[in-house]
C-alpha positions as CSV (number, residue, x, y, z in Angstrom):
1,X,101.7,-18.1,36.8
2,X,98.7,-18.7,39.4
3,X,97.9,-14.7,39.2
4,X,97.2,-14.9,35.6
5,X,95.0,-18.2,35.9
6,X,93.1,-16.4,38.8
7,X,92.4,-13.2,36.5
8,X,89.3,-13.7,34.7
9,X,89.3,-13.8,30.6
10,X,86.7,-11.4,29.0
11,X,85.4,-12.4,25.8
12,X,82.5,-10.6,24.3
13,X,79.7,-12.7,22.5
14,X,77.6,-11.6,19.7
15,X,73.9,-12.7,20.5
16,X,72.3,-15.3,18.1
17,X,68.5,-15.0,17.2
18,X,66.8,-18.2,18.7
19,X,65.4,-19.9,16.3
20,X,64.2,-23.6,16.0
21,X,67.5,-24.3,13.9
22,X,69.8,-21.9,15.5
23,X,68.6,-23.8,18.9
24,X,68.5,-27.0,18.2
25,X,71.6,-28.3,19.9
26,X,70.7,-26.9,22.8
27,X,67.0,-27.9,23.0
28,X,63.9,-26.1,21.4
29,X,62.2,-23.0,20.4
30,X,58.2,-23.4,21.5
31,X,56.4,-20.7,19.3
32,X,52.4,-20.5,19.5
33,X,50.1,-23.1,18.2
34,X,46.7,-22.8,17.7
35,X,44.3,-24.4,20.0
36,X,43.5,-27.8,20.0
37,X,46.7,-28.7,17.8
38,X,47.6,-32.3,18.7
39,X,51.0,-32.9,20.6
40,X,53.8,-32.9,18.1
41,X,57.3,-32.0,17.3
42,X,56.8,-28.6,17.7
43,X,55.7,-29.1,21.5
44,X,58.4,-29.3,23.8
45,X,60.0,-32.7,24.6
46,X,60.2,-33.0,28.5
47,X,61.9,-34.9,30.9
48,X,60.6,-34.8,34.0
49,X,60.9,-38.5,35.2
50,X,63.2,-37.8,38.0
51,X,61.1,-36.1,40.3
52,X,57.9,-33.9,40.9
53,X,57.9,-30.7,38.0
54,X,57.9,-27.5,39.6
55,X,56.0,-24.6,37.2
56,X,56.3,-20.7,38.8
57,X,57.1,-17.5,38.2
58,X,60.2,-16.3,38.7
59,X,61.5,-12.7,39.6
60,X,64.8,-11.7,39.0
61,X,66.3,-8.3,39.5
62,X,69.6,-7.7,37.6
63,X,70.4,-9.7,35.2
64,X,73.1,-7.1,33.5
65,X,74.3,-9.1,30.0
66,X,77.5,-10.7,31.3
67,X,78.5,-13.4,33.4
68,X,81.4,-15.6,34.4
69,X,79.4,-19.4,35.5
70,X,77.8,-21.5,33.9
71,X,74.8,-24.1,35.0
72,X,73.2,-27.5,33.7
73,X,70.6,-29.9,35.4
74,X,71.8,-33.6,34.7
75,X,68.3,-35.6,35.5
76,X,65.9,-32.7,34.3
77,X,64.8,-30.7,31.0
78,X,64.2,-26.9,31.7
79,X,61.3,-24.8,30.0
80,X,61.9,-21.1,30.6
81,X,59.9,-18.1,29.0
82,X,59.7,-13.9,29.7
83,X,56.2,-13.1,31.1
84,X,55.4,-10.6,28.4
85,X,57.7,-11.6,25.4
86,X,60.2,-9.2,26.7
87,X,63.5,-10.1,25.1
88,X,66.2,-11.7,27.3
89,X,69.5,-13.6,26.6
90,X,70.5,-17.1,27.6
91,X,74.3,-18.3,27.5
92,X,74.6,-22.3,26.8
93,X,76.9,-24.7,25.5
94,X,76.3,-28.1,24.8
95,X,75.8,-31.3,27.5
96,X,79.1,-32.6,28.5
97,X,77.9,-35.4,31.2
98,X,79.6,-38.7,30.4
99,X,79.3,-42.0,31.7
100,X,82.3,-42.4,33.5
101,X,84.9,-40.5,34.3
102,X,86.8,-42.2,32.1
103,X,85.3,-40.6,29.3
104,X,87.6,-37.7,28.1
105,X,86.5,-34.5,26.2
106,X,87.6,-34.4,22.3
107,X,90.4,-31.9,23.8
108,X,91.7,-34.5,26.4
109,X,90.1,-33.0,29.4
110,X,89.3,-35.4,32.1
111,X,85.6,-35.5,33.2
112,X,84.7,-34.5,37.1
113,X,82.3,-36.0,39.7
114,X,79.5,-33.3,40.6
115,X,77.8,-33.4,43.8
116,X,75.0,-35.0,42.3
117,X,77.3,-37.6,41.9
118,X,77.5,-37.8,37.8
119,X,80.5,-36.7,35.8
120,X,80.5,-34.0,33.6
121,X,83.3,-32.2,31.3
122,X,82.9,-28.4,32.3
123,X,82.7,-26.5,28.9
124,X,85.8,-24.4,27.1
125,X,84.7,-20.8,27.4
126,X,85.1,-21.1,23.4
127,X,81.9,-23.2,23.3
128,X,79.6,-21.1,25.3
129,X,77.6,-19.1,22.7
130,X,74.3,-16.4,23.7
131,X,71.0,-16.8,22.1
132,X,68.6,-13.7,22.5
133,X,65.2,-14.8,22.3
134,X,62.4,-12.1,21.8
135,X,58.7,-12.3,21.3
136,X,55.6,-15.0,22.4
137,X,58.2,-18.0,22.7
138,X,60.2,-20.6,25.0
139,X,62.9,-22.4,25.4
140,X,63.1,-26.0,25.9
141,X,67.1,-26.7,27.5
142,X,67.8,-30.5,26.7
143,X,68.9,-32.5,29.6
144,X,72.4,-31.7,31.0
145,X,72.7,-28.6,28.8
146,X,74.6,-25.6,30.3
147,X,73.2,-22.6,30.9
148,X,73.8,-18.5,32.2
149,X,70.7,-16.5,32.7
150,X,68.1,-15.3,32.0
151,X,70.2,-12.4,30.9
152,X,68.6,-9.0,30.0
153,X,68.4,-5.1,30.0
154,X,66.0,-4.0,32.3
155,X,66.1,-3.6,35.9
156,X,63.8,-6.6,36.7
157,X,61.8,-9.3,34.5
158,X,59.5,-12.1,35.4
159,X,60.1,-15.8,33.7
160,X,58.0,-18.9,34.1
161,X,59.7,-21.9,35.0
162,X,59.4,-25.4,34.6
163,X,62.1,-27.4,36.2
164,X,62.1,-30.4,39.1
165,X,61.0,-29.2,42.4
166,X,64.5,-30.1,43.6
167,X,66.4,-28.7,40.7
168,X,68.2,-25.9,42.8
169,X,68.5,-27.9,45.9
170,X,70.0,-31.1,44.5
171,X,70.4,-31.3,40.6
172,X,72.4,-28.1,39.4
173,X,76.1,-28.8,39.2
174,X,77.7,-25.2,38.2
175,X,81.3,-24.6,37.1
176,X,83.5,-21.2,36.4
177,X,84.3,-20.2,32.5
């Protein structure tokens, strides 16, 4: 029985166009405005209370379109973008961090302490679902939403970034699908 729950699961997704209503769970689509639009709805929502932002560019070097963790940032929301409009994909599933960990998930699961010290209710493999987003645009991840990738087909891609300056250090809790 503990050989079969060590073998991984495959399950194949079928990429979703991001959208602002596709996304929304998740967090937001930021298209272009034009200049000198005042801040609104359509600008991203941030939350970066809980510590100094950090904006770069990041390089990553391949990204093939699977993977088998997932990722969220319980005290920070996430802007990332593809220097050039390049498409890429982004696995997420909704925010699962509770309370107390004696919150239970609506399938009974029992919520675990991260190193950050929250709790959080890791996410069903079921739940995880890939956006491809293409073109001049960003994504805004809500707080505490989970996340694999940037994803995508070349052999190397550059993203901005806008996170915490700690966000990899201290505030990233991942977990196995």
């Amino acid at each position: 029985m503990e050989a079969a729950k060590a073998k991984a699961s495959l399950k194949q997704l079928k990429p979703i166009e991001a959208t602002k209503e596709s996304f929304k769970e998740y967090g937001q689509v930021i298209e272009a405005s034009p200049d000198g639009d005042e801040f609104g709805p359509d600008d991203a929502q941030l939350d970066l209370s809980k510590g100094i932002p950090r904006f770069y560019i990041m390089n990553l070097q391949d990204r093939p379109l699977k993977f088998s963790t997932i990722t969220h940032h319980a005290s920070v929301s996430q802007c990332l973008g593809s220097i050039g409009g390049h498409a890429w994909y982004l696995g997420v599933a909704k925010p699962s961090i509770t309370g107390s960990e004696e919150i239970k998930s609506e399938d009974g699961n029992a919520p675990v302490q991260s190193h950050c010290g929250h709790f959080y209710v890791p996410p069903a493999i079921d739940d995880v679902c890939v956006f491809r987003i293409s073109g001049p645009k960003f994504l805004k991840l809500n707080r505490g939403t989970w996340h694999a990738g940037p994803l995508f087909k070349a052999d190397a891609m550059d993203f901005y970034n806008l996170e915490l300056s700690n966000t990899n250090a201290e505030q990233s809790t991942h977990t196995s699908l």
